[in-house]
C-alpha positions in Angstrom: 127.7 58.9 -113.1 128.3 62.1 -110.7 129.3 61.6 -107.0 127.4 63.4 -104.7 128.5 64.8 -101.3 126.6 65.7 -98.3 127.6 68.7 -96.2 128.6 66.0 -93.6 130.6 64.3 -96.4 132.8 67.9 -96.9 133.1 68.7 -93.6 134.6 65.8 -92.4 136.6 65.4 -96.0 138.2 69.0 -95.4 138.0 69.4 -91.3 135.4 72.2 -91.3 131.9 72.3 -89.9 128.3 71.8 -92.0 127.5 75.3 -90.6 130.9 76.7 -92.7 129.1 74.8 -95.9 126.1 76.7 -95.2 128.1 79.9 -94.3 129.2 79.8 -98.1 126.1 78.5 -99.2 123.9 81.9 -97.9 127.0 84.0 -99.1 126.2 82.2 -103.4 129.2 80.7 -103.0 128.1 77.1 -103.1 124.7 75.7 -104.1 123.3 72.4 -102.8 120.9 70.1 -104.0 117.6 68.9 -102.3 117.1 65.8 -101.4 114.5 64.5 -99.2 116.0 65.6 -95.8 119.7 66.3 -97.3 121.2 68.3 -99.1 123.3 67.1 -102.1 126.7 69.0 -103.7 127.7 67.8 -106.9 131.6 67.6 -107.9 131.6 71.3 -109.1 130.5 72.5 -105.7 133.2 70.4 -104.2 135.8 72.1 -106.4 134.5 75.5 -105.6 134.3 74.4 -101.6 138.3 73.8 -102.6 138.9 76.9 -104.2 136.9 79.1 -101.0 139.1 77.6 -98.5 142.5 78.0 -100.4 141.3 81.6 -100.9 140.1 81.7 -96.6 143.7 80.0 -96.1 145.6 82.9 -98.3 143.8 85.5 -96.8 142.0 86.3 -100.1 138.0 88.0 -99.3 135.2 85.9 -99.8 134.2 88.5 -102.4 137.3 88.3 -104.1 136.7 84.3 -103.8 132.8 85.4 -105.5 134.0 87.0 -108.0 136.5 84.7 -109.0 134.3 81.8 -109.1 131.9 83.6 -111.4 134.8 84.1 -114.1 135.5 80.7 -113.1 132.0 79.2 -113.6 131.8 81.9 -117.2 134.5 80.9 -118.8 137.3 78.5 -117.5 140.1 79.2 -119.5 139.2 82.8 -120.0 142.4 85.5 -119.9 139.9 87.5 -117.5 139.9 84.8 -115.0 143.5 84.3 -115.1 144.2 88.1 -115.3 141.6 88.7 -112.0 143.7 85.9 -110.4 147.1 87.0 -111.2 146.1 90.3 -110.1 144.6 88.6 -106.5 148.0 86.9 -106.5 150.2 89.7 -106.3 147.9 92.0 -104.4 148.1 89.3 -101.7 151.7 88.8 -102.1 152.5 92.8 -102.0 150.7 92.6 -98.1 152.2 89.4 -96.7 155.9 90.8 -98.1 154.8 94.3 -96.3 154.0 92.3 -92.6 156.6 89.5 -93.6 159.3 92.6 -92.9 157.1 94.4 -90.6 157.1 91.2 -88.4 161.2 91.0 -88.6 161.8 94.4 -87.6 159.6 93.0 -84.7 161.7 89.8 -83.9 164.6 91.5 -84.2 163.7 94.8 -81.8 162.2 91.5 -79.1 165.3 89.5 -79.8 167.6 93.3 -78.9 165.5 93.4 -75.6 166.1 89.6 -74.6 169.5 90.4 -75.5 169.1 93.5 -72.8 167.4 91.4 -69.8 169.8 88.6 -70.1 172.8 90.9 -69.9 171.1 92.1 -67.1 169.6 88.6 -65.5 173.5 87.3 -65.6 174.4 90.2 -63.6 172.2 89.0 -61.2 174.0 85.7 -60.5 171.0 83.4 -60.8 170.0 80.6 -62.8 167.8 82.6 -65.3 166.0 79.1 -66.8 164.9 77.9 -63.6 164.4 81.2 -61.9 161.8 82.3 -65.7 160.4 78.9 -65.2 159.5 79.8 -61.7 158.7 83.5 -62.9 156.2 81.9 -65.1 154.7 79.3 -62.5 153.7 81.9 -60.3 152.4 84.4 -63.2 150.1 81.6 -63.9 148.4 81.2 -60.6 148.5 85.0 -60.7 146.5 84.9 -63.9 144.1 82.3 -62.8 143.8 84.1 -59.2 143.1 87.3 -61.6 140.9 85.7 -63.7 138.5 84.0 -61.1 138.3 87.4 -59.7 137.3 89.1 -62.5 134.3 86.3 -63.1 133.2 86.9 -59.9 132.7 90.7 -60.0 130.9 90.7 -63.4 
């Protein structure tokens, strides 16, 4: 016997709206079943809705995610599938490495400039915690005072 699902049954199952279900739905990514008022997604569908979101997550394309399932739905075992998703794989991989180092050249040019302003803030002869803590408190009203005046001139 097949368990069926209801968009409200794989939203709530993986934390994701019914308008996300239909989202993939339009794009022929899933497929639903009518029934009545609801409408009905079988096991496979389910499986696919698993394979969209780890491809969403991983920052694979929807059409990459398309085009996947297709191989997927043709032939499951096929070396084309498994080629297409080695390939996705280490495309992927190649651009997280690139912004993984990008991101600690950032950290470490931002950790350099802390570095800078606390040589500097100790120079001062202040409590730098307390004294950013307060530096903070008052940016915030600042930003709210900002922001309440930019609402009111639009």
């Amino acid at each position: 016997m097949t368990t069926y699902y209801t968009a409200a049954d794989l939203a709530d199952e993986f934390s994701i709206t019914r308008r996300a279900i239909r989202f993939y739905e339009t794009k022929g990514l899933l497929q639903s079943e009518r029934r009545g008022r609801f409408m009905y997604y079988d096991y496979r569908q389910r499986a696919r809705l698993i394979i969209i979101l780890r491809s969403k997550r991983l920052g694979i394309s929807l059409e990459s995610a398309k085009h996947y399932l297709a191989l997927y739905d043709d032939k499951p075992d096929s070396p084309p599938r498994m080629l297409y998703m080695l390939h996705q794989s280490r495309t992927r991989l190649d651009e997280l490495r690139e912004q993984q180092l990008a991101l600690q050249e950032n950290i470490a040019e931002l950790e350099n400039l802390e570095k800078i302003a606390m040589k500097d803030l100790t120079a001062c002869d202040i409590d730098i915690e307390s004294s950013y803590q307060e530096y903070l408190d008052e940016l915030t009203e600042q930003d709210k005072l900002k922001l309440s005046s930019d609402h009111i001139t639009r």
